[in-house]
N, C-alpha and C positions, 0 to 999 in steps of 0.2 A: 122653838117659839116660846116668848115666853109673855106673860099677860104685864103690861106696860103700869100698870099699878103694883106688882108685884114689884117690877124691878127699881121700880122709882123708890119704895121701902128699904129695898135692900141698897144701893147706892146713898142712899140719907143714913141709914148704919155705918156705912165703913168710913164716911169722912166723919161721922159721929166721932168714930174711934179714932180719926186722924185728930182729934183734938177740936175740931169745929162744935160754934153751940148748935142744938137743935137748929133752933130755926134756919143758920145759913146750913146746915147740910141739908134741909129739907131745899133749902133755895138752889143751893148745886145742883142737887139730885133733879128737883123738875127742870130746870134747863137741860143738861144732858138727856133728860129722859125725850123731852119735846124735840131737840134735835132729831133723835132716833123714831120717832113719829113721822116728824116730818120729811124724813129721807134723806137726810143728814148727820148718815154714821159715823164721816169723818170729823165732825165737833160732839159725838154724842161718848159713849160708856168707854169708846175706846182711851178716851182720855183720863181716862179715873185713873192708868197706868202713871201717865205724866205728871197728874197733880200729885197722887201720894208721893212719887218720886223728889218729887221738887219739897214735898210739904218735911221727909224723913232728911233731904239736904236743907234743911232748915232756910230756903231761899222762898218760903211763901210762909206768911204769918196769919194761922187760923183763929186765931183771937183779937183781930184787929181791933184799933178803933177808927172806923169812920169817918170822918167829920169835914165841914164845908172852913175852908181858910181864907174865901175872898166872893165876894155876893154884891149883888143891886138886884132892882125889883126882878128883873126877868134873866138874869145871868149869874152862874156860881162858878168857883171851880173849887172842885172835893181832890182832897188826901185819901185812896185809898187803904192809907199803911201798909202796904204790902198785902194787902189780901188777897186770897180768891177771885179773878178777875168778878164772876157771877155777884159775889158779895158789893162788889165796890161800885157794881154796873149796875144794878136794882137800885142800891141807895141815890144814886147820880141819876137815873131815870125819874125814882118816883119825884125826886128831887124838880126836875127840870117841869112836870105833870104839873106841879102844887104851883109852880110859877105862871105857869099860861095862866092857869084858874083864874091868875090875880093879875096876870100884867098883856095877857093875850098871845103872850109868845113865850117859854123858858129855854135857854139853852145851857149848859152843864160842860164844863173842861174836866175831863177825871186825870188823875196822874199821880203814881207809885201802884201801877193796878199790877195786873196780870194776866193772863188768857181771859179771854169771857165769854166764849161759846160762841154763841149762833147770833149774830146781831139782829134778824130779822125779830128774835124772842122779846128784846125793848122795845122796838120801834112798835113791834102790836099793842106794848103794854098801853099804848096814847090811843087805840081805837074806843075801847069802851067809853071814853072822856068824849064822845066827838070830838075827836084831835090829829090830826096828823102828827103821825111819831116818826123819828129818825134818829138813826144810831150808826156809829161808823166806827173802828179802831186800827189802831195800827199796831202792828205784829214785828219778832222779830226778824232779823234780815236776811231773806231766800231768792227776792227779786232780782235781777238784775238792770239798771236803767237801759234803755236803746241804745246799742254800740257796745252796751260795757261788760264783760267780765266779772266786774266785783258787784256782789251781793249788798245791794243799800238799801233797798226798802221791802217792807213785807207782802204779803200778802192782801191788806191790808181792806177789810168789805163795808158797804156802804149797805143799808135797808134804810127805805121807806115804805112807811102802811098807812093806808088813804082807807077810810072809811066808806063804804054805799050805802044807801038806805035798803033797799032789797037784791041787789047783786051784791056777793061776795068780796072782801074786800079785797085792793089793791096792794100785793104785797109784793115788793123787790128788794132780794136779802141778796147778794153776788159781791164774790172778789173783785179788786178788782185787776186780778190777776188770772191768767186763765184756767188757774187749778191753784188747790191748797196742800201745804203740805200733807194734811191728813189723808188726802185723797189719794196723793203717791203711795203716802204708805200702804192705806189698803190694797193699791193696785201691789205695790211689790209680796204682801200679804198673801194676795190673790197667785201670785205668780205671774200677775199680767204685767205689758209691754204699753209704755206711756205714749200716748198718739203726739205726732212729730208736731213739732209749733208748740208743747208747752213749757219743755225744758231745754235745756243746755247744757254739752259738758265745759270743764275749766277751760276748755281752750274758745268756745264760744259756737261750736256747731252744734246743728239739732243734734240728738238724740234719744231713745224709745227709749233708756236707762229710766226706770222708777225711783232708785235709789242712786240719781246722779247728783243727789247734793250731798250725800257720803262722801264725795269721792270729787268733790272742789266745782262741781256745777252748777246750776243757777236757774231759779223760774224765770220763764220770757214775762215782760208786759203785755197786759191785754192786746191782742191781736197780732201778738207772735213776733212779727220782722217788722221793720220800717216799711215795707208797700204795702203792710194791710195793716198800718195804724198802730203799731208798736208805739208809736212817740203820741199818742193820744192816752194809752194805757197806762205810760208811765207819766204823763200828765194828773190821771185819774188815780192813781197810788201817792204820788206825791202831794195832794190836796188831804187827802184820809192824814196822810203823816202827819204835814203842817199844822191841821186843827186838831186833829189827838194830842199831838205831844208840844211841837213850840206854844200851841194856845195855853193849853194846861200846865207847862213846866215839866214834860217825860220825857224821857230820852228819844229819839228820833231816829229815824233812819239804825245805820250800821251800830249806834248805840244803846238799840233795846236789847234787855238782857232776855236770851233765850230761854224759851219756856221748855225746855229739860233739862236737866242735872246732867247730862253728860258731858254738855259745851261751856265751857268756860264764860264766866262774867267779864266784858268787856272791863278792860282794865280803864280806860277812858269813861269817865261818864258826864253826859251835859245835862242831864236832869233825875226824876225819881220814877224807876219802874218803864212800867208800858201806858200809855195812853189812851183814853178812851172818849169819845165828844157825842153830845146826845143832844137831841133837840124838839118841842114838844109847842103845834101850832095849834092854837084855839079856833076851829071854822069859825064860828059866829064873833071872831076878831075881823073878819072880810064881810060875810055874809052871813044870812041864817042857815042854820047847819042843815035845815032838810032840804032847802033849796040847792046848794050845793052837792048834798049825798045823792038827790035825784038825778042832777046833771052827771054825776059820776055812774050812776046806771045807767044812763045815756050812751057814757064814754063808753062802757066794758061793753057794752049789748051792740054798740057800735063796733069795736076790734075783734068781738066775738064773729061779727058777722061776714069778718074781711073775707074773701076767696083765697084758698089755700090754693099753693101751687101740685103741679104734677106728682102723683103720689106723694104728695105731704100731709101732715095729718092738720088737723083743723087747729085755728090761730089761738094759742092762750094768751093768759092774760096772769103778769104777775104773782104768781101767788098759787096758780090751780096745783100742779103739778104736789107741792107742799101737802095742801089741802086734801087731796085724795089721797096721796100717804099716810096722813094722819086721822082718814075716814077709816080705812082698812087697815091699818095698824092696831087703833084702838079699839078694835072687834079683835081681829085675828091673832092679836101680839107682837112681838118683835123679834126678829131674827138675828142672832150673834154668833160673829164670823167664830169657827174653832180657836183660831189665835187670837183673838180676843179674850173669848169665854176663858182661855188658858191666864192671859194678863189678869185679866178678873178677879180669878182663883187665886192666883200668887199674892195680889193685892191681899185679898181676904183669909189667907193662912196667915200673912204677915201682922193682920193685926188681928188675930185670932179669932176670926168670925168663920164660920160656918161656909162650905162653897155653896157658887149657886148653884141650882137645877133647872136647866130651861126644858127638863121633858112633861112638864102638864103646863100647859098657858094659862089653866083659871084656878 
């Protein structure tokens, strides 16, 4: 275990040394570090492996610059430069926030980005605004569409967070694919066996392979086959792609360039980078905010109260499950898998810092 302020320091050090300024490694580090709070290991520290890798293949630029290349009152679309996905998804957030302020609604096309973590982490940034925030990206290509073999669209998750006035708020962060890459991996990490309906091997049948996209296999769409809604899932993956990348100008589908250095850069390319689309609604643009945030405690106090089924456990509500991770996290620490803590380490000799110790949490 290790104490989550602890580790957020030491994560903002080593992309320090990856050549980032302060402030964006301090901005990587708390996304990764909130990921891991929130119970979402697989976009959290384990990834510091992939970005330094990418950052040492000189395929991500830690010195970006930023900047918005086409605007009106409540719409932009930002030039990442290649950065740090987290870098280029703050600037595109806060961005889309300052526009509601002013116009009731902002929405942001980002493009030439990169990984960005956990998208439920922007769509929160629009609660303290009484704002509904939404954030969605598209990744590169591990999906496969319904029927098909070949790998065109990512992963690719949609978050939105609704504000309450005294219940908690309404947070839905999900793939919309039935699992993420990150997730296989820790299962293959783990030594565990992938539950049937969320991959495929190359020839197109289920299989429990964790590591079946090694080896030419493919994520299903949300709800696995065609009788349980596979063509609804790749419905809901191909909307993230469309507004990520054709809105913004990123590459799309089978032409986002993977986020590791091991796989080669699409020799084709229809735009710059990976995609990202953010969107930031003013309540008091509808109505006034408390009168809305009250009806929203309504709603949850309402879904809270549904009757659960036979042995099932009682109904949440977007968001809880996060929430309490990141209640007992931030007490107790964080827990990091051995072959992580090992990537970690390797990271950290490599750029001559010091390894971690996760044996005292405070």
């Amino acid at each position: 275990m290790i104490d989550y302020l602890k580790l957020k320091s030491y994560i903002s050090l080593l992309f320090e040394r990856m050549g980032c300024s302060e402030m964006d490694a301090k901005s990587v580090a708390d996304l990764l570090v909130a990921a891991e709070l929130r119970g979402i290991p697989s976009h959290g520290v384990m990834r510091v492996k992939d970005y330094y890798q990418m950052v040492a293949a000189g395929r991500i630029n830690t010195r970006p610059s930023v900047k918005t290349i086409h605007e009106t009152p409540s719409t932009a679309t930002v030039d990442g430069d290649n950065a740090l996905g987290p870098v280029a998804g703050l600037y595109s957030m806060r961005l889309a926030i300052e526009k509601a302020k002013v116009a009731g609604t902002g929405w942001v096309a980002t493009q030439n980005s990169n990984h960005y973590g956990i998208a439920g982490y922007y769509a929160m940034m629009a609660l303290e605004q009484d704002m509904i925030g939404i954030s969605m990206t598209n990744a590169n290509p591990l999906v496969v569409p319904t029927f098909s073999t070949s790998k065109l669209l990512g992963t690719n998750p949609i978050a939105v967070a609704i504000p309450a006035l005294e219940q908690p708020p309404f947070v839905a962060d999900f793939a919309t694919a039935p699992i993420a890459r990150g997730k296989l991996a820790l299962m293959a990490k783990k030594g565990e066996k992938a539950p049937i309906g969320l991959v495929q091997d190359g020839l197109g049948k289920p299989t429990d392979d964790p590591d079946t996209l090694l080896h030419g296999g493919g994520i299903l769409p949300l709800g696995g086959d065609y009788e349980h809604g596979s063509h609804k899932g790749y419905c809901l993956t191909s909307i993230v792609d469309i507004f990520s990348a054709v809105l913004s100008g990123a590459n799309f589908g089978p032409f986002v360039p993977p986020q590791v250095p091991y796989l080669p850069i699409p020799e084709h390319s229809v735009g710059k980078g990976l995609g990202h689309f953010f969107g930031a609604i003013r309540i008091d643009a509808f109505r006034p905010a408390n009168e809305f945030k009250l009806m929203m405690d309504e709603w949850i106090k309402t879904f809270r109260a549904a009757k659960s089924g036979v042995n099932q456990p009682p109904v949440l509500i977007p968001g809880d499950p996060e929430r309490e991770n990141e209640r007992i996290k931030s007490k107790e620490g964080i827990t990091i898998l051995p072959q992580v803590l090992n990537d970690l380490n390797e990271v950290a000799e490599k750029l001559a810092v010091e390894p971690l110790s996760v044996f005292s949490s405070k």
